[in-house]
N, C-alpha and C positions, 0 to 999 in steps of 0.2 A: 484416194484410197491406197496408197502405198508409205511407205515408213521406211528408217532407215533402220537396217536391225542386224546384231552382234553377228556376225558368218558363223552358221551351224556346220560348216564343211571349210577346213583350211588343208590348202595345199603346202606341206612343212617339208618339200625338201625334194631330190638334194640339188644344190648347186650346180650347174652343168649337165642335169640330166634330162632337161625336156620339162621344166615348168612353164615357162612361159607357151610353149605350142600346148600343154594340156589345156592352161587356162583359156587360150585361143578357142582352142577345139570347144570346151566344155560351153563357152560364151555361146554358140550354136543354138545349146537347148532350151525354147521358151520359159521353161521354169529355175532357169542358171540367172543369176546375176552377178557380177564382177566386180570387184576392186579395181582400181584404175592402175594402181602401184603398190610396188611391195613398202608394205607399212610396219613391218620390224618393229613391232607392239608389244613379243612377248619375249624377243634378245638383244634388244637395246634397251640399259636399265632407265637410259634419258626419256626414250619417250613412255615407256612402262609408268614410269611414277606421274600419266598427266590422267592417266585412271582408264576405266572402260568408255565412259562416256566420250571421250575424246576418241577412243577405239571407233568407237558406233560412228561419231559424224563422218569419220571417212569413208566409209560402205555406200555403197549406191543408194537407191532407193527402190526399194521392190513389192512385191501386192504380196501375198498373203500365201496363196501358192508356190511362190517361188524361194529357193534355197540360194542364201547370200552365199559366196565361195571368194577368200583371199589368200595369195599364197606370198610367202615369204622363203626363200632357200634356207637362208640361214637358222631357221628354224631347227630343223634336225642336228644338227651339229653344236647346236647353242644348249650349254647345262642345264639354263635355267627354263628356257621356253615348254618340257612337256608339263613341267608342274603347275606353270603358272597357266598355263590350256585348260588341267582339269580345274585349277582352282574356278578358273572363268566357267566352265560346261563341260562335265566330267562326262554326259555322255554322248558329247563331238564324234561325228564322223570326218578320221584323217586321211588324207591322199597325200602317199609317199612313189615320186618319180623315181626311180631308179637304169644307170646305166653301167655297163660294162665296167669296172672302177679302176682301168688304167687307162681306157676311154677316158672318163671323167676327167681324170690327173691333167690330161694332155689339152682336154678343153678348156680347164680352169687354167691350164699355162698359157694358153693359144688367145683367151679372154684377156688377161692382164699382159701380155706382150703386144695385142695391137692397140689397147689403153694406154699404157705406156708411150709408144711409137707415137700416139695421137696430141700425148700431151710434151713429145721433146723430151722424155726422159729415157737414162742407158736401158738397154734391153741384153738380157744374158739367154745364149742357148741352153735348151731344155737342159741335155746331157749335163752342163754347166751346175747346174740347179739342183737337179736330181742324185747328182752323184757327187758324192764328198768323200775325199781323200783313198779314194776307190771302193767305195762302199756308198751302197742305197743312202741317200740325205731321208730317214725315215721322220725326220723335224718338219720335213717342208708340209706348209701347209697343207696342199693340193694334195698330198696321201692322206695326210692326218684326217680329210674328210672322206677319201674314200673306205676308209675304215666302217662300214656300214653297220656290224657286229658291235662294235665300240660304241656307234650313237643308237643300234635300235633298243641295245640292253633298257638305256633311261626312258625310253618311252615305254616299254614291257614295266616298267616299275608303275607306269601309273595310269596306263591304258592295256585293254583285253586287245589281244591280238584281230579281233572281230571287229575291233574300232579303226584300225586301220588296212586300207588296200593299198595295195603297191602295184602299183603301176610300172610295167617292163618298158622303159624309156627308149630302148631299142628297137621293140616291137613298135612300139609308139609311131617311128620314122618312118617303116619302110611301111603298117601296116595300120593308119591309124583307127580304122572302125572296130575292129573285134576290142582291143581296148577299151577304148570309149565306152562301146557297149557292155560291157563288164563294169565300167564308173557307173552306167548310168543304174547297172542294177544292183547296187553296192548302194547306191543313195536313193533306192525304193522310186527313180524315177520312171516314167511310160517311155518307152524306146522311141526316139525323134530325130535322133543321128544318124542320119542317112550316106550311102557311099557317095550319090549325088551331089553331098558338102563337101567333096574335097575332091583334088584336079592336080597332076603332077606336074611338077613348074621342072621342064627339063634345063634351063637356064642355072635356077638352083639346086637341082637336084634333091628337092624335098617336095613332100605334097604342100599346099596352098588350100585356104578354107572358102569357101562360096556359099553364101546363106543372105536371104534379101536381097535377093538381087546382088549383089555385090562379090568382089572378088580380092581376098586380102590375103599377103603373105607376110611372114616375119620377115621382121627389121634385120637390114643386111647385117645386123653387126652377127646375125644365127646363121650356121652354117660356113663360119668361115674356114679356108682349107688348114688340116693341122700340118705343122714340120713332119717333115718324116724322121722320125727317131731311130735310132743304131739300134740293131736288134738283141744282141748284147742287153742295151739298156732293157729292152720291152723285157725278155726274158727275164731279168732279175725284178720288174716290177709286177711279172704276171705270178712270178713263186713268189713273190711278199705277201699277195693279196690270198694267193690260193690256199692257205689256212682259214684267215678272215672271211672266205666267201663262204666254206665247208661249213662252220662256226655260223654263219649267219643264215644258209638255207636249213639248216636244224631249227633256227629259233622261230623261223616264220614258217615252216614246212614247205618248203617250195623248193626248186632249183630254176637256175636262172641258165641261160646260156652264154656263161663269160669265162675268159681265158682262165 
């Protein structure tokens, strides 16, 4: 009795914010099912052009009640991915992770410095990176995504703001049920996320999910500690953002609590 079918609910974003622990968490709830891996279907043009059908066979297999959920980061930041979303199911419900966005910068540097490390290639300090010729590097990538304002504009072009919740990815770490609990009722499902699924791992200093008997935390490469950055630097990337954030709590009507 179950089928493999197109995800009614995709997790599109952002990078470094807490997808992977939502989709954790989310796996929790009886009527969730999950993608195994980010499947970059609608911003990578290679695998786009192998069609929907190829989208579908990678989806789990789920009954009839339950809501398929895949997330991909790159999603949000990708041009092409909100249009090619409605073109698939104009009216998808989206989950948008969001964190603090010189947070983010610093985990998306923190990510790809111990990648690096791992695979024998140079590694350049943050400051190095960040700052060119004594001025903010506003090229480097790792802003250019926290730029939140800049990627929600193209989703506002072709989804109602009603179609997507944003998830406080902050909140998410220290606090994950009142969250959750707002997913679950964003997606019309019966409340089944309990504070009893989740257990603070003082080792890692994040909470850990328990459901089934079972006791699972993310994979060490999450939560790993960031440099501690010149404050100097923090400063000039917290006034970069602090337009971009003003600009971006108008478009969604919320305010977030970041520098």
């Amino acid at each position: 009795g179950t089928s493999r079918q197109i995800p009614q609910t995709i997790i599109i974003g952002v990078r470094k914010g807490g997808t992977r622990a939502l989709l954790e968490m989310l796996d929790i709830h009886p009527n969730i099912v999950v993608a195994a891996t980010e499947v970059h279907f609608f911003d990578w043009d290679e695998n786009y052009v192998k069609g929907v059908d190829w989208y579908r066979s990678l989806m789990p297999f789920s009954y009839g009640n339950q809501i398929t959920i895949e997330k991909t980061p790159g999603y949000f930041t990708s041009p092409q991915a909100p249009e090619r979303i409605h073109d698939m199911n104009s009216s998808i419900k989206l989950l948008l992770i969001l964190r603090d966005p010189t947070e983010r910068v610093i985990s998306d540097y923190t990510q790809v410095y111990y990648n690096r490390l791992e695979s024998h290639k140079p590694v350049q300090l943050f400051e190095d990176i960040v700052i060119k010729n004594g001025a903010l590097n506003t090229k480097y990538k790792a802003i250019q995504r926290s730029l939140y304002d800049v990627h929600m504009e193209k989703w506002l072009k072709h989804f109602s703001l009603d179609q997507i919740h944003i998830v406080d990815g902050n909140t998410l770490i220290k606090d994950p049920l009142p969250e959750l609990q707002k997913v679950e009722r964003f997606l019309n499902l019966p409340s089944r996320i309990m504070s009893s699924n989740f257990y603070f791992n003082q080792t890692k200093g994040f909470y850990c999910i328990r459901s089934d008997g079972r006791e699972r935390c993310l994979h060490e490469s999450k939560g790993r500690p960031h440099p501690l950055v010149n404050s100097t630097v923090l400063e000039q990337l917290y006034s970069y953002f602090r337009e971009h954030n003003a600009k971006f709590y108008r478009m969604v009507n919320h305010s977030f609590d970041w520098h």
